[in-house]
C-alpha positions as CSV (number, residue, x, y, z in Angstrom):
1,X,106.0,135.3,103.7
2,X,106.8,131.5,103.1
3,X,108.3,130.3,100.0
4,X,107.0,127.9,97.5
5,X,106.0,124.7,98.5
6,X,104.5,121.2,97.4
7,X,101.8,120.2,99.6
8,X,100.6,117.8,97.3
9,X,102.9,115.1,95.8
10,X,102.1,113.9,92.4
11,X,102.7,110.2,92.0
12,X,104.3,109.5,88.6
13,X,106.2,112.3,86.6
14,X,104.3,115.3,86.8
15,X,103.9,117.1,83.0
16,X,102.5,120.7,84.8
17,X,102.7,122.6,87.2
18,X,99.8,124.7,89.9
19,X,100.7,127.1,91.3
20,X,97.2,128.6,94.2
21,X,97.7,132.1,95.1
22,X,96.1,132.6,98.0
23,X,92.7,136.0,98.5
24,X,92.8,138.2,101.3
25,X,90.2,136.2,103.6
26,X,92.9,133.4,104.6
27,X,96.4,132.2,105.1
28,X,98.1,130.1,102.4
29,X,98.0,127.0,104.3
30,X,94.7,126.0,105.6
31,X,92.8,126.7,102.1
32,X,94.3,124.0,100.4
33,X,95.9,121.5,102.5
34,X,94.0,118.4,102.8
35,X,92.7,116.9,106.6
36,X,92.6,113.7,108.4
37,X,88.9,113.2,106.8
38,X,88.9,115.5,103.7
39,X,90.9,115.4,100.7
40,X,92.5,118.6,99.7
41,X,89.4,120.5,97.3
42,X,91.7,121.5,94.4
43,X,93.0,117.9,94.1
44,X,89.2,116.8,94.3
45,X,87.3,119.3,92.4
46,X,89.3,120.4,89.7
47,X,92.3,118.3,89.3
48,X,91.5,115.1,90.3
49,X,92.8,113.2,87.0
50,X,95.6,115.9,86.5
51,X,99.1,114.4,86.3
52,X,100.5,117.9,87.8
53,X,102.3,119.0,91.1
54,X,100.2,121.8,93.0
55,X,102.2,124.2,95.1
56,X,101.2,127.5,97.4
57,X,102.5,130.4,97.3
58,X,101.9,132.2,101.5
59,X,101.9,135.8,101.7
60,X,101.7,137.8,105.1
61,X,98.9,139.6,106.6
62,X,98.1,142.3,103.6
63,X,98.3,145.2,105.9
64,X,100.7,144.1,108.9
65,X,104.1,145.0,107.7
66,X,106.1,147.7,107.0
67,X,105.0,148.0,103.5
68,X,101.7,146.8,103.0
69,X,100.5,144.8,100.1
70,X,97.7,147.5,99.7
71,X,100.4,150.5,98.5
72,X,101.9,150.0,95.4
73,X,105.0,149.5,96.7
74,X,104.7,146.4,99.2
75,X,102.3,144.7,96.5
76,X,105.6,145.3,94.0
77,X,107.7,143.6,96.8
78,X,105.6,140.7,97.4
79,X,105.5,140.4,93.4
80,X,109.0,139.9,93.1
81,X,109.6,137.5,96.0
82,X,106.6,135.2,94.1
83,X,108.8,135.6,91.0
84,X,112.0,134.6,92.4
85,X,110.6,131.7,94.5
86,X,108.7,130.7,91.0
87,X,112.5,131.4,89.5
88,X,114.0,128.7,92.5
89,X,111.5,125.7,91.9
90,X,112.0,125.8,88.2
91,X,115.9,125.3,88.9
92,X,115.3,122.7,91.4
93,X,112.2,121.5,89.7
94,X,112.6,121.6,85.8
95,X,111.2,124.0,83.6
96,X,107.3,123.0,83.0
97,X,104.6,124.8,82.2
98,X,103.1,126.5,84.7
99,X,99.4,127.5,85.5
100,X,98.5,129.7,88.3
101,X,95.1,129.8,90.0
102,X,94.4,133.1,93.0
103,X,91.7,134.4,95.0
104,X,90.6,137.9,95.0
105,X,93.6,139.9,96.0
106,X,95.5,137.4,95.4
107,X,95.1,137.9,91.6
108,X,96.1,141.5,92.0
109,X,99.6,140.3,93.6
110,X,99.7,137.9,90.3
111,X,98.9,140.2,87.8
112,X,101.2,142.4,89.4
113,X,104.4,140.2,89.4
114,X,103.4,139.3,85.5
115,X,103.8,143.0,85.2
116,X,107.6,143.2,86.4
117,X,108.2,140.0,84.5
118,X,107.3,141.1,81.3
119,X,109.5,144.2,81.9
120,X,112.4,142.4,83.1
121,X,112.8,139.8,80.7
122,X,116.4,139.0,81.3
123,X,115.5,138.0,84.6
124,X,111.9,136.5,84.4
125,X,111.8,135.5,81.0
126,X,111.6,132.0,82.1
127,X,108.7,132.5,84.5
128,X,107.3,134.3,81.8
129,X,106.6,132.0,78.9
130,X,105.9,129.1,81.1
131,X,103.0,130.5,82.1
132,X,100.1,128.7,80.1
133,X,96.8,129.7,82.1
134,X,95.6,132.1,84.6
135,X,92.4,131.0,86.3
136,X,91.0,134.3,89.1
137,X,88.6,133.9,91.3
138,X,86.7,136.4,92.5
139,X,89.5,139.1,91.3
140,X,88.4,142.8,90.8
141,X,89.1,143.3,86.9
142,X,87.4,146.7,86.4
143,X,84.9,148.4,88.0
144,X,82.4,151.3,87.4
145,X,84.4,153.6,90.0
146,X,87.5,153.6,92.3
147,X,84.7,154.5,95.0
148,X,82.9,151.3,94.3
149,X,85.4,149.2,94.0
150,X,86.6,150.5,98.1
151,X,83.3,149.9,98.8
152,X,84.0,146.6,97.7
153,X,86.9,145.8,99.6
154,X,85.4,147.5,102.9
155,X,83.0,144.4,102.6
156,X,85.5,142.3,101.7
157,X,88.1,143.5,104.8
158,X,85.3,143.2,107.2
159,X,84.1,140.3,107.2
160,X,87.1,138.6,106.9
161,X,87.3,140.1,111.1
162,X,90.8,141.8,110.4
163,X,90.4,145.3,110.8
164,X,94.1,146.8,109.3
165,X,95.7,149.6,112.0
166,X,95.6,151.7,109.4
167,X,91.5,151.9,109.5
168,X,88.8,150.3,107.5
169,X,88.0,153.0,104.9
170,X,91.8,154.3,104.4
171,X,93.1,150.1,104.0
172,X,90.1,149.8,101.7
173,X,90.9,153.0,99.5
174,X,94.4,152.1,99.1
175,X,93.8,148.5,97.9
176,X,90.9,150.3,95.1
177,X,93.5,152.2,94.2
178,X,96.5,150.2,93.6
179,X,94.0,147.3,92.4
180,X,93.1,150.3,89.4
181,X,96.6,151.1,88.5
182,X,97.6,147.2,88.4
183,X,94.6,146.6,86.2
184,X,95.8,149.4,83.6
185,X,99.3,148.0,83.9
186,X,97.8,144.5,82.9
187,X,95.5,145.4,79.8
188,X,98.7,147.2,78.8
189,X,101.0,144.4,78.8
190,X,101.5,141.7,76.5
191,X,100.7,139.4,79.1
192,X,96.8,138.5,77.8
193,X,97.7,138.0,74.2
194,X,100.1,135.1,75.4
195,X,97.9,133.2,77.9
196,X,95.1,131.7,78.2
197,X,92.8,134.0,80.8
198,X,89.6,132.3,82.6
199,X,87.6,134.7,84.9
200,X,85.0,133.0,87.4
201,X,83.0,135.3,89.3
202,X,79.5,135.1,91.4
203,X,76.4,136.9,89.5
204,X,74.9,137.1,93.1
205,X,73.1,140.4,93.2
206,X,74.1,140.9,97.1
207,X,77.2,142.1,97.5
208,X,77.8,140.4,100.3
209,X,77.3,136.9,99.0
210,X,79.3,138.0,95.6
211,X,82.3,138.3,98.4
212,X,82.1,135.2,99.1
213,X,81.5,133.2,95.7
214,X,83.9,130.5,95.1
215,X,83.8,128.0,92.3
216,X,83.2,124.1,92.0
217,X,83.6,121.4,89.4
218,X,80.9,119.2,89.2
219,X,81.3,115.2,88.3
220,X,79.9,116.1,84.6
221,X,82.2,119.0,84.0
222,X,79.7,121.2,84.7
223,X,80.3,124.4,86.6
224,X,78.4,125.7,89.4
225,X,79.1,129.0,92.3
226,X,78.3,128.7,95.8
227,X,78.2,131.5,97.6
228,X,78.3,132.7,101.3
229,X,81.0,133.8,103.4
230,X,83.9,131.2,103.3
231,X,84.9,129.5,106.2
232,X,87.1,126.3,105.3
233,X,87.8,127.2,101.7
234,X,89.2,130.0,99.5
């Protein structure tokens, strides 16, 4: 786990904050960070006339530790670690507000650590009324059955070519389940009525491409999904 970082400096005096969470298909880095010929997408597509700073927040492997993001326990871990780092660049950083933008599981781990803040108040309260916007991608909100939803994420953990040690269907079970329970906790927070929520999802009747939908900005401030298995972006 790697703590928060700026990866792309602002010029000027930054009013806001970004904060990219990344999904369970790639490392924090590599998603976001701009190349020799390409610019970094986010900075591109969707805040290219922001006057904001953009920073990562890197999670491990989901299912390589000793407690794995998929039980209810490691996700709570992680959640707390992405608080506190959040808690450290607002000291060092100032206290701006604060929009945070995550990829499939990703948006579990956020809702998650919104969750413990909201309960916790005398320690995250800070963290918790800068937030202005979520923006999820791809993130399981509900579903029509704890068995679909693993069905789901069995896609979803295959073809990113990571097989956990713990097995396909038992990795994919526990991440329907704790994805469930986070959900409720969520709806039954007081986090939705104090933020602004935006959902983008694929419509894709394949489930295979719906894995892979991400979302682009277009010139006009249209919307558009592509979808496909992601490669190069998350």
């Amino acid at each position: 786990m790697e703590l928060i970082k700026r990866f792309d400096v602002e010029d000027g005096d930054p009013d806001k904050d970004i904060l990219v969470v990344h999904g369970l298909s790639h490392s924090g880095g590599s998603p976001w960070y701009a190349t020799a010929t390409e610019p970094a997408w986010l900075r591109q597509d969707l805040f290219n006339d922001s006057n904001s700073n953009i920073i990562a927040f890197n999670y491990d492997n989901v299912f390589d530790s000793d407690k794995p993001m998929c039980t209810r326990l490691g996700l709570e871990s992680v959640a707390r670690q992405l608080l506190d780092d959040i808690v450290a660049w607002k000291a060092s950083e100032g206290d701006r507000p604060f929009a945070i933008l995550s990829h499939d599981i990703g948006g579990v781990l956020v809702k998650m650590a919104l969750v413990i803040a909201s309960g916790d108040l005398g320690k995250y309260s800070q963290v918790l009324y800068s937030v202005y916007t979520l923006v999820f991608i791809g993130c399981p909100h509900k579903t029509s059955s704890i068995e679909s939803l693993a069905n789901g994420f069995a896609a979803l953990i295959y073809n990113a070519r990571s097989i956990p040690d713990l097995g396909l269907l038992q990795a994919a079970k526990l991440c329907a389940t704790v994805t469930t329970d986070v959900n409720h906790l969520f709806l039954n927070s007081n986090v939705p009525l104090r933020v602004q929520i935006i959902s983008v999802f694929s419509e894709a009747l394949d489930p295979l491409d719906r894995l892979g939908a991400y979302f682009v900005l277009l010139k006009n401030g249209h919307a558009r999904f592509e979808t496909g298995l992601m490669i190069s972006q998350n």
